[in-house]
Each structure stands twice: as C-alpha cells, then as structure tokens.
C-alpha positions as CSV (number, residue, x, y, z in Angstrom):
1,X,-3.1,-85.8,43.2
2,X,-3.8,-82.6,45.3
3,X,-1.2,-79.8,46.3
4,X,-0.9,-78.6,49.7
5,X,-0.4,-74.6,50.9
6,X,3.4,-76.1,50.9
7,X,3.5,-77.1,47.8
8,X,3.3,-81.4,49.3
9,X,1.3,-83.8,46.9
10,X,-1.3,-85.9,48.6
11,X,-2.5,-89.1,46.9
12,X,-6.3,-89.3,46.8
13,X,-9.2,-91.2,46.1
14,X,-13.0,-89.7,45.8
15,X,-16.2,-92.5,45.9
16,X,-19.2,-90.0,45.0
17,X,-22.3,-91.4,46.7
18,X,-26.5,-90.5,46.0
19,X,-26.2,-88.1,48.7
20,X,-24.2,-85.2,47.0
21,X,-24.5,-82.6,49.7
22,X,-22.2,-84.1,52.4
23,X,-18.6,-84.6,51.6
24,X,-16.5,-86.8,54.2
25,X,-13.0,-86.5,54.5
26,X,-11.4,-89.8,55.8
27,X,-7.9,-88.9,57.4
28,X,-6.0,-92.3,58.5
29,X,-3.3,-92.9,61.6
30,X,0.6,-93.4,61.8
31,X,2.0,-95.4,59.1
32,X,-1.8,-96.0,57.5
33,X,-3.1,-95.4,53.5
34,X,-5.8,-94.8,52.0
35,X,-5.7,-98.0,49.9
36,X,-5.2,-99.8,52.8
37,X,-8.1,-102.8,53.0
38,X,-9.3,-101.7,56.8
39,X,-9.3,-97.8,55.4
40,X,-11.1,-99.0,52.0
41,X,-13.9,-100.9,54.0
42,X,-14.6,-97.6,56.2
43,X,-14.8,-95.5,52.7
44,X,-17.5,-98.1,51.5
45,X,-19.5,-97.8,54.4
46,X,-19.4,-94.1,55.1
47,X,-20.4,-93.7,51.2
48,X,-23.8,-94.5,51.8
49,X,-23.8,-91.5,54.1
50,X,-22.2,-88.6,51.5
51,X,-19.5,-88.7,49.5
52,X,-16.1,-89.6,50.5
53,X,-12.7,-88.1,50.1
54,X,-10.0,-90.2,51.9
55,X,-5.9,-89.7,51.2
56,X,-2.6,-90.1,52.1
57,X,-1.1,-88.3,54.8
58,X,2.1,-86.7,54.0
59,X,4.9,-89.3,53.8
60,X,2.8,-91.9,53.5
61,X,2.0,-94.3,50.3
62,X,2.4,-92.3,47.8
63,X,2.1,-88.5,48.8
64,X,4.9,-86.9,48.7
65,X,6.9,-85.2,51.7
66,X,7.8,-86.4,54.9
67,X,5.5,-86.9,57.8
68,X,5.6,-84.5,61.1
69,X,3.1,-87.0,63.0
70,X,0.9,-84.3,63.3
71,X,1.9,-81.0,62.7
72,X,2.1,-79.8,59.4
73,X,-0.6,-82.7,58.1
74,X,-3.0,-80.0,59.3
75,X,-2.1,-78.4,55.6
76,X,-3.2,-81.9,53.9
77,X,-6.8,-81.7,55.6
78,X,-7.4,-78.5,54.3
79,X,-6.3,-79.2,50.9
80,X,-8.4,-82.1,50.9
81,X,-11.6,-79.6,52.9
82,X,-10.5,-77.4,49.7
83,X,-11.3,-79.9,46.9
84,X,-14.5,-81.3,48.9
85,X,-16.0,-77.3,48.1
86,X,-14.5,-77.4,44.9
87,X,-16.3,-80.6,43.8
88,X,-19.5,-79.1,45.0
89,X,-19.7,-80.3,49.0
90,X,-21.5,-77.7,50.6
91,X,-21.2,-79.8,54.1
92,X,-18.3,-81.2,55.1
93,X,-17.1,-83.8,57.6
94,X,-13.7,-84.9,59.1
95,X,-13.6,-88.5,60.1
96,X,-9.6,-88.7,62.1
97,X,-8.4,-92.0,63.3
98,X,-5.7,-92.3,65.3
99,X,-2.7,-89.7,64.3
100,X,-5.4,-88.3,61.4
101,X,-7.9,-87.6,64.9
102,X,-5.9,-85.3,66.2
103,X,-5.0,-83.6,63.0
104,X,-8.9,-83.6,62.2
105,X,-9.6,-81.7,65.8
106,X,-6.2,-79.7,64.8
107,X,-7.4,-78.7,61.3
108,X,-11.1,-77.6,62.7
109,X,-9.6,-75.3,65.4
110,X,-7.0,-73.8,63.7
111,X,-8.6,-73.4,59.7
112,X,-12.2,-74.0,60.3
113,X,-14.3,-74.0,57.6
114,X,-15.5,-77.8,58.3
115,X,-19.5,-78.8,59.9
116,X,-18.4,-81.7,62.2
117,X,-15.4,-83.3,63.4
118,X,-15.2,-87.4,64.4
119,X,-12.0,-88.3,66.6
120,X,-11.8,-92.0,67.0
121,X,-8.9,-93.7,68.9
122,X,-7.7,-89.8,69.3
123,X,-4.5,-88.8,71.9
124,X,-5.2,-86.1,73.6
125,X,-1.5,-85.0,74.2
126,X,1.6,-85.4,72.7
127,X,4.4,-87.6,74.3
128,X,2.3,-90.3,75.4
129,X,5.0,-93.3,76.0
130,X,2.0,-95.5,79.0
131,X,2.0,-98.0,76.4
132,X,4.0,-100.5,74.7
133,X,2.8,-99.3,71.5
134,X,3.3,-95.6,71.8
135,X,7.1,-96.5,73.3
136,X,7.5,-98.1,69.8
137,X,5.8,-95.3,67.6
138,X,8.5,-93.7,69.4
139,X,11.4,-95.5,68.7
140,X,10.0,-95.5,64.8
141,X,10.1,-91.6,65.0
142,X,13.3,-90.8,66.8
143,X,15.9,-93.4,66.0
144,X,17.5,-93.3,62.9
145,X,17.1,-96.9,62.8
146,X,13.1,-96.8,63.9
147,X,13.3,-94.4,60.5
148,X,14.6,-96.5,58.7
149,X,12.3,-99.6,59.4
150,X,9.0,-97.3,59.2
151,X,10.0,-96.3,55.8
152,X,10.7,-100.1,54.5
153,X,7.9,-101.9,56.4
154,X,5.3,-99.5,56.6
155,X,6.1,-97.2,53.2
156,X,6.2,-94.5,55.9
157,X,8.6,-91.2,55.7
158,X,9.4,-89.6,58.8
159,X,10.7,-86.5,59.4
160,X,13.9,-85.6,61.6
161,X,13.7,-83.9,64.6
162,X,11.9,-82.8,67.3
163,X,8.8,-79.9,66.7
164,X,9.1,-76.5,66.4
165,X,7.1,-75.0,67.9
166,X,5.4,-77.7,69.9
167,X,1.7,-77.8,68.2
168,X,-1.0,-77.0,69.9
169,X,-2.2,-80.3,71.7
170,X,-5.6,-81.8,70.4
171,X,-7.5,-81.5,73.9
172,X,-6.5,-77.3,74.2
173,X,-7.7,-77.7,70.3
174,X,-11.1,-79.5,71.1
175,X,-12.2,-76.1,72.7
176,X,-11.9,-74.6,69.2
177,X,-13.9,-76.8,67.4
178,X,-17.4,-75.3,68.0
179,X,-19.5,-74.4,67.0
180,X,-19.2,-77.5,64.8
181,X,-20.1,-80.1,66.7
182,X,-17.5,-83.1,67.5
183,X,-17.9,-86.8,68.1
184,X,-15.4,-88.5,70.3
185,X,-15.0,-92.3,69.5
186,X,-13.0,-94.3,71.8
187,X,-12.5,-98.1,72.6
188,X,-12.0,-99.5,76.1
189,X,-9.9,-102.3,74.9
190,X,-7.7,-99.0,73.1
191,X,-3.8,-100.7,73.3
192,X,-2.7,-97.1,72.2
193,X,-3.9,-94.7,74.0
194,X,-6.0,-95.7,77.3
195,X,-9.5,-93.6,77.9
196,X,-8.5,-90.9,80.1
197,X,-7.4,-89.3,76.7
198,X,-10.8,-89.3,75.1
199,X,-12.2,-87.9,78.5
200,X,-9.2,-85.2,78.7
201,X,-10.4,-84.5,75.1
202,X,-14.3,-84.5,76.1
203,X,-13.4,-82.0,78.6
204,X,-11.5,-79.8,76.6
205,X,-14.4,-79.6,74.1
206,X,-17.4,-77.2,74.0
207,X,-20.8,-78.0,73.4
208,X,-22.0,-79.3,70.8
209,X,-20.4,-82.7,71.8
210,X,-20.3,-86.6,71.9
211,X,-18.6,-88.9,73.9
212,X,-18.8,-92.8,72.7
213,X,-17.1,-95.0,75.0
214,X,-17.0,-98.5,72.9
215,X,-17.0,-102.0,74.8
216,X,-14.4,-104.0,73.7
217,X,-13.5,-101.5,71.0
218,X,-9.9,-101.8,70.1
219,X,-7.2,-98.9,67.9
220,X,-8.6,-96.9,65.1
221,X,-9.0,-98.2,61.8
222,X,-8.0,-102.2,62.1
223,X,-10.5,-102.8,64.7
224,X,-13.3,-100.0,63.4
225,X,-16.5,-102.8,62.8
226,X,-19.1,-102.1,59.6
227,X,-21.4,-101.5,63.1
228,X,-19.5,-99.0,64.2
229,X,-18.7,-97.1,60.8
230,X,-22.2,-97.1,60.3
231,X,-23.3,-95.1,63.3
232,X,-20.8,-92.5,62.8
233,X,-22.1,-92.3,59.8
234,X,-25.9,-91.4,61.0
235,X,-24.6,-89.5,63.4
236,X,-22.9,-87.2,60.8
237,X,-26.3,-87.6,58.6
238,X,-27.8,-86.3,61.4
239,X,-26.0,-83.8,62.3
240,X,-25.5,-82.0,58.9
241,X,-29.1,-82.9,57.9
C-alpha cells in the first residue's frame, strides 16, 4: 500500500523487469483494477520494456477513498511517480488508459517530474455525453442510484457532487506536458470517446509528440492487443533510451 499527499491508500503491485532504469507507471480507466486480467496482460507485456508499477485508482478495488473521475487521482500518480524514484527508477513513464489518460496528461502538466506520457483511449474534455457509453458513465456518477450500482458491480466508489473547481481539461493540459514527449493512442472503432478528442488533444500538445490513429482499435484496456502494448512499449524504450 502507498499513501497519497491526502493521506488516500492506493493498492499496488510492482513486476521488476532486466531493464532496471525505466519504471512504468500503469494508470487504468473508470471502474478498472490493477488485478484486473486485461490490466494484468498489459503489465506482462510492458515488463519486458522496464519495470512496471500499476495500481488502483482511488475508490477502486481496494484503495481507499472515493474516486473524483479525474481530479484528485492526479495525487495517486504522483505517489506512485514517488515510489518509482524511490525504488531506484531514474526514468519514468506514465502509461493512462481511459479516465487514468487524462489523469496521466494531468499529472505531467501540473507535477512534472515524469520523461514520457502515453494517453490511450484519452477524452479530451470533460462532459462528453455523444455516446451511449459516456451518457451511462454519467448516470453511474450522478445518480444516487448509478452510485450505488458502480460500487456493487464494478467495486467502484464514487464521490458526490459536481467539481470544484472544474480541473483543468486534458487537451489545455497536453500543452504542459513538454518537454517530455507524449504519445497519443487512439482507436477508430473508440465506442467512448470518438477521434476528434485525440486530435483536440494532438493539437493542444507541443512538440515532442505522437499521434497513433489505430484501425479497428476499440476502448482502452479491454481491447489494448499484445501488438499494440508492445509498440508502446518500444516507443517508450526509445524514447527514454
């Protein structure tokens, strides 16, 4: 267990790898763990690229806390970031899927302190209802009942109320990511969150940057293939080479 600036437990796992330069922080989406089977295959993979650190968001699994979707999970990262040095990573990586994308672009532009960002399946702003499946995120985080069935389906603890102050949204934070460079990862089959966000995101960014526009690519973690995991993986090799 690791303590947040807040004083919020986060469940994590570290898989050491032969490269021990290159730690890689693995930050999952909505309602998604660590110990999940999709999340444990992308650990595997990405260990044969630097050592991995992957967790639980707060109010998921079994971190403590309630989840803000976004806001205040910028404080998990960096505790996470945090242990990576203190293990001995002297370059670091943020791998974000979904909800954990725009908290990894988040974390970089408002802490720092990180070599290379990966967003993949990232929103670019908040509020997005264009799809079926953000209109239900939504209902899960502003109904009582939509609480209520997040916490006993998905082990997922929200918290009430709207933000305040609204965060800063991920493609005004993409602009603060350099000079570490960031990869943008986005499918064109994305039921979630449709491309325009990874090219609002694109645009926001400075240079260095990446723009991966995946073929038949669906959401974040579920649909993430051992192909695809692996060359995010060289691309962070490469980049923190």
């Amino acid at each position: 267990m690791l303590r947040t600036e807040d004083g919020v437990r986060i469940d994590a796992a570290h898989t050491p790898s032969r490269r021990t330069d290159v730690g890689i922080v693995v930050a999952h989406g909505f309602t998604g763990s660590w110990r999940d089977r999709t999340a444990r295959r992308i650990v595997h993979v990405l260990s044969g690229y630097g050592g991995v650190l992957a967790f639980d968001f707060r109010g998921h699994g079994r971190s403590g806390g309630l989840t803000t979707v976004g806001d205040l999970e910028v404080l998990d990262v960096e505790a996470v970031v945090r242990h990576a040095r203190v293990v001995g990573y002297s370059r670091i990586a943020v791998v974000g899927f979904s909800m954990g994308a725009a908290v990894a672009v988040r974390h970089a532009a408002l802490r720092g302190g990180v070599d290379a960002v990966v967003s993949v399946s990232g929103p670019a702003r908040w509020y997005y209802r264009g799809t079926r499946p953000m209109r239900q995120v939504h209902w899960a985080i502003e109904r009582p009942v939509g609480r209520w069935a997040a916490r006993i389906a998905k082990r997922t603890r929200i918290a009430r109320g709207p933000w305040d102050p609204i965060p800063m949204p991920p493609h005004e934070a993409a602009a603060l990511v350099t000079p570490a460079p960031l990869l943008i990862v986005h499918g064109d089959a994305d039921t979630f969150f449709p491309l325009d966000h990874a090219d609002q995101l694109y645009a926001g960014a400075r240079d260095p940057k990446e723009l991966w526009i995946e073929p038949g690519y669906g959401h974040a973690e579920t649909a993430a293939t051992p192909e695809l995991v692996n060359r995010i993986g060289k691309w962070i090799a490469a980049n923190l080479s």
